[in-house]
Kinemage of the C-alpha trace (Angstrom):
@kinemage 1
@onewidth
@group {chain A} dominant
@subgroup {mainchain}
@vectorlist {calphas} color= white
{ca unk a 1} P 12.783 17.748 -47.495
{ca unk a 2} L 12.420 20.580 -49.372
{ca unk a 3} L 10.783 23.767 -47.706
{ca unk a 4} L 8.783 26.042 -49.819
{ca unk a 5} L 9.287 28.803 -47.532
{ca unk a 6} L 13.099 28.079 -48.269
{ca unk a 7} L 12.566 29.080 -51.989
{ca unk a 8} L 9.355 31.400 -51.906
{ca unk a 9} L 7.560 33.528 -49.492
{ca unk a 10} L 4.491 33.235 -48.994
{ca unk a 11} L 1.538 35.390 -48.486
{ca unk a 12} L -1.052 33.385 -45.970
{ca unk a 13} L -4.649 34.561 -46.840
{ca unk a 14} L -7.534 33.272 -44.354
{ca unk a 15} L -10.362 33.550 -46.833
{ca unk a 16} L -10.675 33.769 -50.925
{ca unk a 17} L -12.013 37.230 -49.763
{ca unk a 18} L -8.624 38.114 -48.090
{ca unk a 19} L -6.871 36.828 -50.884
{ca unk a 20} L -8.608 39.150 -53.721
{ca unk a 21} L -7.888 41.751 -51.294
{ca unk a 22} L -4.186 41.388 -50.474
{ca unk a 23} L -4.070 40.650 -54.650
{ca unk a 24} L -5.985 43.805 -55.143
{ca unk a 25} L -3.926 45.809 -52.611
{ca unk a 26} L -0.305 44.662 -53.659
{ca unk a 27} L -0.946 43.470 -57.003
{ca unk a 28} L 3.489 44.397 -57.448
{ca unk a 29} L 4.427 41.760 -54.659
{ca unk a 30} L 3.118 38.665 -55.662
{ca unk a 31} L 4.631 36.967 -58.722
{ca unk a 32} L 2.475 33.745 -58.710
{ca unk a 33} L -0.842 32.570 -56.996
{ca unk a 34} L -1.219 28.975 -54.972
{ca unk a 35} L -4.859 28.384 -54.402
{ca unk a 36} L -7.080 25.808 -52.859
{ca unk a 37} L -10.762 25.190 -54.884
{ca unk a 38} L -12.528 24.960 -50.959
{ca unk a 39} L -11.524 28.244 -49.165
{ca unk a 40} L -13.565 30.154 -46.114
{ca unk a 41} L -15.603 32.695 -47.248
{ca unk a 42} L -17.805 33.245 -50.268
{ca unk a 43} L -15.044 33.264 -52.835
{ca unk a 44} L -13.587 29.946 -53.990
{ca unk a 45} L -10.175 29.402 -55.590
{ca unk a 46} L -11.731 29.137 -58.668
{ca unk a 47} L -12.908 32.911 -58.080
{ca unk a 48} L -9.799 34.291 -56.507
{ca unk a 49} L -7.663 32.887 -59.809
{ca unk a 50} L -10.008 34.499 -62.009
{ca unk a 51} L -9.884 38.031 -60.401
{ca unk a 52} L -5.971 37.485 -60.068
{ca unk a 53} L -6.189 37.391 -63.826
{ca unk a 54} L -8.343 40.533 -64.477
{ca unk a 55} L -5.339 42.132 -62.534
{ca unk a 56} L -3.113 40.564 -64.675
{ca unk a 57} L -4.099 38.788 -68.126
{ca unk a 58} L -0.594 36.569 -67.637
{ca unk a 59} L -0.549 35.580 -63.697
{ca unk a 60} L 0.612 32.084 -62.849
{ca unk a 61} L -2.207 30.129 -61.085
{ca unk a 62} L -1.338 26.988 -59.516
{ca unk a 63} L -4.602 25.231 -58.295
{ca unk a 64} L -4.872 22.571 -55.885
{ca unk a 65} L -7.303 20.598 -54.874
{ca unk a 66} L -8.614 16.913 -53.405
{ca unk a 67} L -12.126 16.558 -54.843
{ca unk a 68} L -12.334 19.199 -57.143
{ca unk a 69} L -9.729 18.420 -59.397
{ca unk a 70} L -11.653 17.133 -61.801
{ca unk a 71} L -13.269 20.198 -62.467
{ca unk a 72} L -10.374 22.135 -63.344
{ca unk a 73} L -10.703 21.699 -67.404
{ca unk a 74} L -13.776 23.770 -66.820
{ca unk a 75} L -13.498 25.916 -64.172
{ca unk a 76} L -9.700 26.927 -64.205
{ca unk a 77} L -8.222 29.557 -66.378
{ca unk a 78} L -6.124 28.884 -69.241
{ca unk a 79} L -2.521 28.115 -68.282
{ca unk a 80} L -2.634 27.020 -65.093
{ca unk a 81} L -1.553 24.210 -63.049
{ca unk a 82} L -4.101 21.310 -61.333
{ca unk a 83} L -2.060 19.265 -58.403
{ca unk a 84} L -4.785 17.011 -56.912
{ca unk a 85} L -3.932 16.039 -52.787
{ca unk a 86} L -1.607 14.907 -51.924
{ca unk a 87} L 1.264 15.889 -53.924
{ca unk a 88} L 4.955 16.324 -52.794
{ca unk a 89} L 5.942 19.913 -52.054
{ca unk a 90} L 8.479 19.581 -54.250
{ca unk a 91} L 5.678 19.297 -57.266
{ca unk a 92} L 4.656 22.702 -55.654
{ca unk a 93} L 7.580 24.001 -56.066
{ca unk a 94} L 8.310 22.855 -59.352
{ca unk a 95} L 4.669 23.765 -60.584
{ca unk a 96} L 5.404 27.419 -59.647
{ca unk a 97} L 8.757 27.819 -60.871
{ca unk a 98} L 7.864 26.450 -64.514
{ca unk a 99} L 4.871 29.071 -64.356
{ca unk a 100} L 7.175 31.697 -63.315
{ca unk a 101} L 10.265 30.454 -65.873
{ca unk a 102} L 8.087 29.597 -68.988
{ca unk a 103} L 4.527 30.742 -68.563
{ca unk a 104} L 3.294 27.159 -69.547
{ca unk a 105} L 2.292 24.812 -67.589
{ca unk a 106} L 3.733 21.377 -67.071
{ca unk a 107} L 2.046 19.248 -64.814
């Protein structure tokens, strides 16, 4: 099984509050964001992706989600990524490298 830990690390945030924050804060460490839609808080993933890109016009988003999926053509920013649960982590993985490789989405 492939670990995503074993090929990224990554940032735990507890809220889409905490997220914004850590993105805000250390803007230079993170090289792609992996959101759920339903967070705690009063930000949503939708939220935290779009203030990730007012940091940065070109940051990979990877979105995931079990009922809100089907929302994404709306709600999500332009190139990004929608896994609807479950998925492998391997699509995780994947989803974030071609992001980080290309800039285009594949999924």
């Amino acid at each position: 099984m492939l670990s995503l830990k074993a090929v990224f690390e990554p940032a735990i945030a507890a809220s889409g509050e905490e997220a914004v924050t850590l993105l805000k804060g250390r803007t230079g460490n993170y090289r792609a964001l992996v959101t759920d839609i339903s967070l705690r808080g009063r930000i949503d993933g939708w939220e935290v992706a779009k203030q990730a890109r007012e940091i940065d016009p070109q940051f990979p988003i990877v979105y995931m989600s079990g009922a809100s999926a089907d929302d994404w053509a709306f709600k999500g920013v332009p190139n990004s990524i929608m896994l609807s649960k479950p998925f492998a982590p391997a699509q995780l993985v994947t989803a974030v490298s071609n992001l980080l490789n290309t800039g285009t989405p594949t999924a």
